[in-house]
N, C-alpha and C positions, 0 to 999 in steps of 0.2 A: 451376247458378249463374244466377239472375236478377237482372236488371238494376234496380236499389233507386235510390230518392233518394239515400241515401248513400252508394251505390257509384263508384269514382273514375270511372267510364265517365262518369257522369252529370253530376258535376261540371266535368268538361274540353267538355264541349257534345253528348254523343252524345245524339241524340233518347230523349224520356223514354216516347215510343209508336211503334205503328205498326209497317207491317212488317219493315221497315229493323234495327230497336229488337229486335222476336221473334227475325230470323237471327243478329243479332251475341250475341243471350242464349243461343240456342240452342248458337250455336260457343262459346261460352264455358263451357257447362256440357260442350262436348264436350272441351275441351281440360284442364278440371278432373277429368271425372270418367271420362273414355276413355282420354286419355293421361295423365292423374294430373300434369300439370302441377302447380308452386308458387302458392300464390294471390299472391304477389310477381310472378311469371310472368305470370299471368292477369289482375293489374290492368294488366301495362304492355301486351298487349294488347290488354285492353279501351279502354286512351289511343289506341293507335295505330289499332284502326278506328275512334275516334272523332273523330281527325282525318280518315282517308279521306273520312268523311260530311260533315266542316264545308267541306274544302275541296269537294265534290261539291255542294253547295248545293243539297242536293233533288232530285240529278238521279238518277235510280234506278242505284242499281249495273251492273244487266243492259246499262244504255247505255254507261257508260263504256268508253273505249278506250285502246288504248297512246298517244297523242298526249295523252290526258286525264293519264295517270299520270305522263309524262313534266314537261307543265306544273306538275304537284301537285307533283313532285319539285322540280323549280326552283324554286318557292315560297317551299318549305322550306327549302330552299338558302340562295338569298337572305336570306330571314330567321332565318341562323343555326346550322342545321342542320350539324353535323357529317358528313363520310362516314360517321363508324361509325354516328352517329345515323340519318341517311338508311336505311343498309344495315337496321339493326334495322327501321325504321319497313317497307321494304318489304317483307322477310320476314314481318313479320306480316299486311300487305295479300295477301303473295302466300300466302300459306296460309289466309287467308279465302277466297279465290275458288279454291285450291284443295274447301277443303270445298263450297264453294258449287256448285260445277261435278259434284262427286260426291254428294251431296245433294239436291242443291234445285234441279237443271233447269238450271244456269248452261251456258250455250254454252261460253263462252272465258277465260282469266284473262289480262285485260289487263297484267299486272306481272311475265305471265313474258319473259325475257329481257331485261329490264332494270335495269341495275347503279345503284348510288349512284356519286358520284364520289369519287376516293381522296381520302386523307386521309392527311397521313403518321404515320407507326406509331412511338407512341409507349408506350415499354418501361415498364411497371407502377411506382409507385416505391413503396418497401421500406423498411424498417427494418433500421440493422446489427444484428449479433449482441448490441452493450453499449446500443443506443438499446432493442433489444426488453427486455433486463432489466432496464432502467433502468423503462420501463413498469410491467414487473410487479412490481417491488419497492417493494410501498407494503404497508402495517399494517391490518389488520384490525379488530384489538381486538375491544371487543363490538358491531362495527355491522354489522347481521347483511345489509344490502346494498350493503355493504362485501366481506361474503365471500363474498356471491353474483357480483359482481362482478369481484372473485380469479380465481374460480372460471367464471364464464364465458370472458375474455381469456385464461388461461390454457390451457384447450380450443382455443379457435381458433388459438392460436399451436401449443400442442405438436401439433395432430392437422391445420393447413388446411379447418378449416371453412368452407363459407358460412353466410353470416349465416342462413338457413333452415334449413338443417343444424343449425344451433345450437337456435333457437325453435323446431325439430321433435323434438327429443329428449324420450325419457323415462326415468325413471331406472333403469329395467330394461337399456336402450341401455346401460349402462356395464357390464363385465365387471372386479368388483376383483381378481379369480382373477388373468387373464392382462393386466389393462392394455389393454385395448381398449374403442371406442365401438362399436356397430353405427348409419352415419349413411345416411338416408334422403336421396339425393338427386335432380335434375333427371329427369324422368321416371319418379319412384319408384323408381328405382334402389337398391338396399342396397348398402353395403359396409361392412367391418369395416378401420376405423383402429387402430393403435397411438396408446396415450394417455401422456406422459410423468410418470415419477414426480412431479415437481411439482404438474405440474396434479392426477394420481391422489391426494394428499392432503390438497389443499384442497377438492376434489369428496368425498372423503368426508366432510369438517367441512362442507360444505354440505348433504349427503343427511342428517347427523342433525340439522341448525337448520334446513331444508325441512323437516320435518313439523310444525312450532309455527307455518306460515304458511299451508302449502296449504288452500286451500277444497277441501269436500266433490265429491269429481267430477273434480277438475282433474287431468292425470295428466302435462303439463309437467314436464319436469325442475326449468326457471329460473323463477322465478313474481316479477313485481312485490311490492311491497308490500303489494297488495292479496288474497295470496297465489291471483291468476290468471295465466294462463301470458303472458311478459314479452314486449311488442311489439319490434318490429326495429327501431323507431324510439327508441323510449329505450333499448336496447342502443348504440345511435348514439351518443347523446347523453351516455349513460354513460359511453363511449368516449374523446372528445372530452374528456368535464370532468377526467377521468383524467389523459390526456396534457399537459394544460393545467398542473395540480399537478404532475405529473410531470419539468417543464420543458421537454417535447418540442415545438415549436413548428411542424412540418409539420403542414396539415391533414390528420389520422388520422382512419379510419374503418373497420369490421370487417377489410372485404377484404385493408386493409393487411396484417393479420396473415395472413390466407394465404397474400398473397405472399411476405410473409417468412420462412413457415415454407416455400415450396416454394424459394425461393433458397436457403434456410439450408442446408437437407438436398442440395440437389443441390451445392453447393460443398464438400458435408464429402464426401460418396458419391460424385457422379459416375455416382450412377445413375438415368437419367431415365426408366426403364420405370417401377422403385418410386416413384418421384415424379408420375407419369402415375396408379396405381395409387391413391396414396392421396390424392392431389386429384378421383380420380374421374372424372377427364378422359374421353370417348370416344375421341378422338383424340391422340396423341401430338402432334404438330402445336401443340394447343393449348398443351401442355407445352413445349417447345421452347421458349418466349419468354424463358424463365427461364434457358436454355442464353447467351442475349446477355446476362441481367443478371450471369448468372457472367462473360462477358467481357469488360465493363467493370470486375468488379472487377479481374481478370488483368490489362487495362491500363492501367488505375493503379499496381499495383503495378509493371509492368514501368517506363513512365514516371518513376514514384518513386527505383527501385534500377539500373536497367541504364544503363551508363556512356556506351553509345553513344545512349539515349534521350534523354537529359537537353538540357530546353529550355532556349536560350540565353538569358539575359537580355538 
């Protein structure tokens, strides 16, 4: 991956030459094409060492020290930065100077052992079960991205996609045999999802109006208009204009729906391993989050119905 004029590195300030410019391209095709990184992934990367560099104003990486990163950090702070933002922004500085140190001569990595500052933790929010069908229940007719659109929402709610997952598929990926995606995820990882019967019949009305649109080459499952494979960014926006007609009034956006399909399935099941399994999760930990929004539902309803709950007016 090389660093282009129209690459996001470039437009956020990261130098367009020079040596600086070579290592962060270098790390970037290492992180695309070694560790098979998302290029979703690999642009927010590319952001964050390209902040290291503006806040370093030319000062060669190899000088900077922990007192530098510290400063950099509080900056950022200052201007906004969230913990979790912080926390991402360092991990990515701290895995540059990782590679840097194993690579390219680097002495030391200044950003080891140094934390962002907390932020308190706040629980993903969700779609209920009648908001989520309320979404997907809209008409098709003959507007053919219209039922590409069906057809995508419908995937990411019945299976927990991410939105990459989704714009990564192709139409081999779908099994109509058994109901399953096979979906490529975060570190090229494979797993095979259960697809539900809904979404499985309007993906098949989209696999046979997909071949009156795909261009030669294109092997995309979802393809724009243009019949080339459809960006993450009018999936967004497709999203949004959806929900909008739809009368749903929270700001929605893809990942909504994987939330809501990993709370849906763990309040029906109670099983958080299969829920870990088909969000693709590494760590169960991750998963876990969705064990607290099962617990606000439980107490609401305890709130609601138990005699000794009941707040006093």
């Amino acid at each position: 991956m090389r660093i282009l004029d129209d690459d996001p590195a470039v437009k956020v300030g990261m130098p367009p030459g020079g040596h600086l410019a070579a290592l962060a391209s270098a790390y970037l095709s290492h992180l695309a094409d070694e560790r098979r990184l998302s290029p979703l992934t690999c642009e927010s990367y590319a952001r964050d060492i390209a902040v290291l560099m503006n806040l370093a104003k030319g000062t060669s990486l190899d000088e900077l020290q922990i007192h530098h990163i510290r400063r950099f950090v509080a900056q950022l702070h200052a201007k906004g930065f969230s913990g979790r933002s912080l926390a991402r922004t360092l991990s990515a500085w701290r895995g540059f100077y990782h590679y840097l140190t194993r690579d390219h001569g680097y002495i030391c990595n200044p950003c080891a052992g140094i934390h962002a500052p907390k932020s308190p933790r706040t629980l993903p929010r969700t779609l209920s079960p009648d908001e989520a069908a309320k979404l997907l229940e809209f008409a098709v007719d003959d507007d053919l991205m219209a039922l590409r659109d069906k057809a995508m929402f419908e995937l990411c709610y019945s299976s927990g996609l991410r939105l990459a997952e989704l714009t990564g598929l192709k139409p081999e990926d779908v099994s109509f045999s058994d109901g399953t995606a096979r979906v490529t995820g975060k570190g090229g990882k494979t797993r095979i999802v259960p697809v539900g019967t809904q979404a499985m019949q309007v993906l098949r009305e989209w696999m046979k109006q997909r071949q009156t649109l795909v261009k030669p080459g294109e092997t995309a499952l979802f393809l724009s208009r243009y019949g080339k494979n459809i960006s993450p960014r009018s999936i967004s926006q497709r999203l949004k204009i959806q929900a909008k007609r739809q009368g749903i009034s929270i700001n929605i956006h893809p990942h909504i729906l994987r939330h809501s399909f990993a709370s849906h399935v763990l309040q029906s099941s109670g099983d958080l391993r299969a829920v870990q399994e088909m969000l693709g999760h590494a760590s169960i930990s991750t998963t876990q989050i969705y064990t607290h929004l099962d617990f606000q539902h439980l107490a609401k309803v305890y709130d609601a119905a138990h005699p000794r709950a009941k707040k006093k007016s």
